[in-house]
N, C-alpha and C positions, 0 to 999 in steps of 0.2 A: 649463499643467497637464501632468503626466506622461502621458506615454502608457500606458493602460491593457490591461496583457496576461491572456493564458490560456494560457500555458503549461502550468502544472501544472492537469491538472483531472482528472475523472474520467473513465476509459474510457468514448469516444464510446459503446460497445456495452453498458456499464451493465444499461441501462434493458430489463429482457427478458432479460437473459444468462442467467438462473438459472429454471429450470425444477424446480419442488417443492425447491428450495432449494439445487438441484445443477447443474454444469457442467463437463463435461470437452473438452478436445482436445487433438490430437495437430497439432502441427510441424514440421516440418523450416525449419531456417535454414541462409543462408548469411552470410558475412563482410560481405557487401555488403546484407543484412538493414539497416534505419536504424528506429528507435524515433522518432517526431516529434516525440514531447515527454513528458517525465514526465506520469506521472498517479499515481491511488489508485482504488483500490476500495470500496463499503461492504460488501464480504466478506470472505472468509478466501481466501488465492491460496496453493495447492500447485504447485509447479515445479520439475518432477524433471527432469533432466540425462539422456539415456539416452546423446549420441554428445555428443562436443564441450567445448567451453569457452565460458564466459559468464561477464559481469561486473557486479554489479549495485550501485546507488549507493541505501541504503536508509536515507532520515533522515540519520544523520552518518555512515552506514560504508559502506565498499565492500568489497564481500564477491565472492569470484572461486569459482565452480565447477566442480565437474570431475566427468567420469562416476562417476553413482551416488550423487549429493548431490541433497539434496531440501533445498528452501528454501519457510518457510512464514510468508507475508507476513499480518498481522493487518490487520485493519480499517483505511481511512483511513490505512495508512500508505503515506507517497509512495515511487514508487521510479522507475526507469530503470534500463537493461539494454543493452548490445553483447553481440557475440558476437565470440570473437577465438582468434587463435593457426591451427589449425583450419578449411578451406574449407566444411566440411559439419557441421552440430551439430542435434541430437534430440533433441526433448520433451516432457513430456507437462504440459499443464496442468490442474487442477483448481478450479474457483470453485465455494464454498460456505457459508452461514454458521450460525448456530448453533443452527438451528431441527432440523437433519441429525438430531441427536443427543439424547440426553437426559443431565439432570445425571449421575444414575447412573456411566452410558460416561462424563462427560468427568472424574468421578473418574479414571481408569483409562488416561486417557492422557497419557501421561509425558510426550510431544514436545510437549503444548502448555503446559506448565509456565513454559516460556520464552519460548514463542510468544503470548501473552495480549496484551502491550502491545508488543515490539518485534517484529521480525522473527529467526527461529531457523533454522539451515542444521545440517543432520545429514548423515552417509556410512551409507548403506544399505551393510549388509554384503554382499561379493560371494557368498558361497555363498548366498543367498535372491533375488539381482536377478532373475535368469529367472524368478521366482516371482511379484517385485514387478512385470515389467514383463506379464506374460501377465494381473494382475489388472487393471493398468490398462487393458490390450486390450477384457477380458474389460467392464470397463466401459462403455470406449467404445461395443462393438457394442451394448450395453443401452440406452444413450442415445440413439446414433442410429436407433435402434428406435421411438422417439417413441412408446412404447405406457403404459396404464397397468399392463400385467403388467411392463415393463421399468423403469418406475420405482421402482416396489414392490423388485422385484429389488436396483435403485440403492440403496434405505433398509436394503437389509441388508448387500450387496457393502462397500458404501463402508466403513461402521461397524468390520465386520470387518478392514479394510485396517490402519483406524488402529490397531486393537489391536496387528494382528498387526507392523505398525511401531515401534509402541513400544517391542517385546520383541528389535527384530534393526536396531537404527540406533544411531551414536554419532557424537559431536560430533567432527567433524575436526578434524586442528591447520589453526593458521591459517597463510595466507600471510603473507611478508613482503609491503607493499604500500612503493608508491616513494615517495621524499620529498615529490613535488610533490602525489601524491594523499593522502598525510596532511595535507600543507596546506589543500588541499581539505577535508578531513573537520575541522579543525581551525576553519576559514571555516563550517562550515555548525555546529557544535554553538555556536560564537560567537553567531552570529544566533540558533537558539532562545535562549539564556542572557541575549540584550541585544536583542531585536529592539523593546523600546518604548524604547529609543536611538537616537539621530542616527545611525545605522551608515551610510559611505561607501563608493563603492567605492576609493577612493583608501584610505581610512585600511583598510582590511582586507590590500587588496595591497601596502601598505607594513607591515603585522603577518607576512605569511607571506615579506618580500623579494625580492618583484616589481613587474615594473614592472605600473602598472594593465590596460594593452592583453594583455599575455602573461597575465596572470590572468585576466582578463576571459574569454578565450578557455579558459584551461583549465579554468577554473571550468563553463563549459557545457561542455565534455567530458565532464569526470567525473562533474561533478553531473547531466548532462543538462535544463539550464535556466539561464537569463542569472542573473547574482548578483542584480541588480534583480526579475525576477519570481518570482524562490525566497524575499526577503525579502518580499516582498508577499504570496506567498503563505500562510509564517508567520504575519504579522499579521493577514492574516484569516482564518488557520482562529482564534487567538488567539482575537480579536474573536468568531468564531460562537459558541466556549465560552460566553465570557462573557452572549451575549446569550441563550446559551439557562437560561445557570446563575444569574444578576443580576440586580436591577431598576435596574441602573445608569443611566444615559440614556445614548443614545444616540451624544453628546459626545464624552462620560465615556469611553466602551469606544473609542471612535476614539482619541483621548488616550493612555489606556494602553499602545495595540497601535502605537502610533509615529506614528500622523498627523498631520501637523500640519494638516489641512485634515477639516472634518465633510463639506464638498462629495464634494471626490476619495474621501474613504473610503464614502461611499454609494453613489457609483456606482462604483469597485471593487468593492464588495458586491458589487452587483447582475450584475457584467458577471461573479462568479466562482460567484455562486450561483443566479442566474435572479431574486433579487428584491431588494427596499430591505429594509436591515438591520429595519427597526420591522416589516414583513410577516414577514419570517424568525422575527424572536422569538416571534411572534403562529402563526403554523405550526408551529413548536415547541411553545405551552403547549396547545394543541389537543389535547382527549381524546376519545374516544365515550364516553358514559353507555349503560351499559346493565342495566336494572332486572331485581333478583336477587327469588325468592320469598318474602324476607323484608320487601321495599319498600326494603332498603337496595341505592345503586347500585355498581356495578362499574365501575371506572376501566379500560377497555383504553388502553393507549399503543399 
């Protein structure tokens, strides 16, 4: 049986990260920085660039930054990250998700237009950065205040930020990116579009005209993940869909998302989700009932 990885998972720090719905910090990198392994979040991740160059592998694209780009990664989606060019690189991050806000506000903000299902990279205009990075300061010292007055603070600070981003940020041109990393991004939109396919690694590095070994290795470079644990990965976020959206059996959703074995795909489940796919579905259709003054009950998810 295959050896079963965890590569792509969710930040070890997850679990706790977000305090009343919000997270901020501040880094400093260097070249010699190393990211262990892709992962995702079940939040919204802001990543503004203040010194430096960074490069990020997001889904099928690799998108490169440069002072004064904000990149604003959605939900669940995977990514990886170097830092290059550049010995010293600065920035600030923000984790948060949708509870922050109300419908209202996210009427009204434009940058997430794009940002809903993929990930969107904007250039903060230079005559407002001193503005935008003294907000973000302004925040941090809030935060690590660990007060309930500096929280409170946090639910209005932040809110304001994105406004005031929406009205002084625009979509940078893109880079030109190298042959071999389009092949790459090329290799990974393939795999969503066929991953309940026999996909090889030979037949994929023979699609982009390489030899397997030299792909094999560029592939986790750029993509930050072995071609093998990036297709696994696919299949079973795939497979979680399904078994939260389907009353398929169990089989059935393994079948679909490429496996050829019910075995190996339940204990991949498990080893990438913490449990056996039928427990997963069963934690998913879980609701609290809780009774309204009319006797009819209320479904919270």
């Amino acid at each position: 049986m295959e050896n079963i990885t965890r590569e792509i998972r969710p930040s070890s720090r997850d679990a706790g990260r977000l305090r009343n719905h919000f997270n901020i910090d501040k880094k400093r990198r260097t070249n010699q920085h190393f990211q262990p392994h892709a992962h995702y979040h079940p939040f919204y991740e802001f990543f503004y660039l203040i010194k430096g160059h960074c490069r990020f592998f997001i889904y099928h694209s690799s998108i490169e930054l440069n002072p004064g780009d904000l990149l604003i990664i959605p939900p669940g989606q995977y990514h990886y990250n170097v830092y290059i060019k550049e010995p010293i690189h600065d920035r600030f991050a923000i984790y948060f998700d949708e509870h922050l806000f109300s419908p209202d506000l996210s009427d009204h903000l434009q940058i997430f237009s794009k940002a809903e299902k993929e990930a969107a990279v904007y250039h903060v205009d230079r005559d407002v950065r001193d503005k935008v990075q003294s907000a973000f300061e302004e925040m941090l010292t809030y935060y690590r205040e660990a007060s309930p007055f500096g929280d409170t603070i946090l639910s209005y600070i932040f809110p304001a930020m994105l406004l005031f981003l929406s009205r002084h940020v625009h979509e940078p041109e893109l880079n030109e990116i190298s042959p071999i990393t389009a092949a790459m991004q090329d290799t990974v939109k393939y795999i969503h579009d066929n991953y309940s396919e026999n996909i090889t690694l030979e037949d994929v590095a023979n699609e982009a005209g390489l030899a397997p070994t030299y792909f094999s290795r560029k592939f986790k470079e750029i993509v930050g993940t072995g071609f093998r644990d990036y297709l696994t990965f696919v299949r079973l976020r795939e497979a979680a869909d399904l078994l939260r959206k389907t009353r398929l059996p169990i089989s059935e959703v393994a079948r679909q998302c490429g496996f050829n074995s019910s075995n190996y795909f339940g204990d991949a489940f498990r080893s990438a989700y913490g449990m056996p796919p039928r427990q997963y579905r069963q934690s998913e259709e879980e609701v609290f009932m809780q009774p309204q003054q009319d006797g009819n009950p209320t479904v919270i998810l």
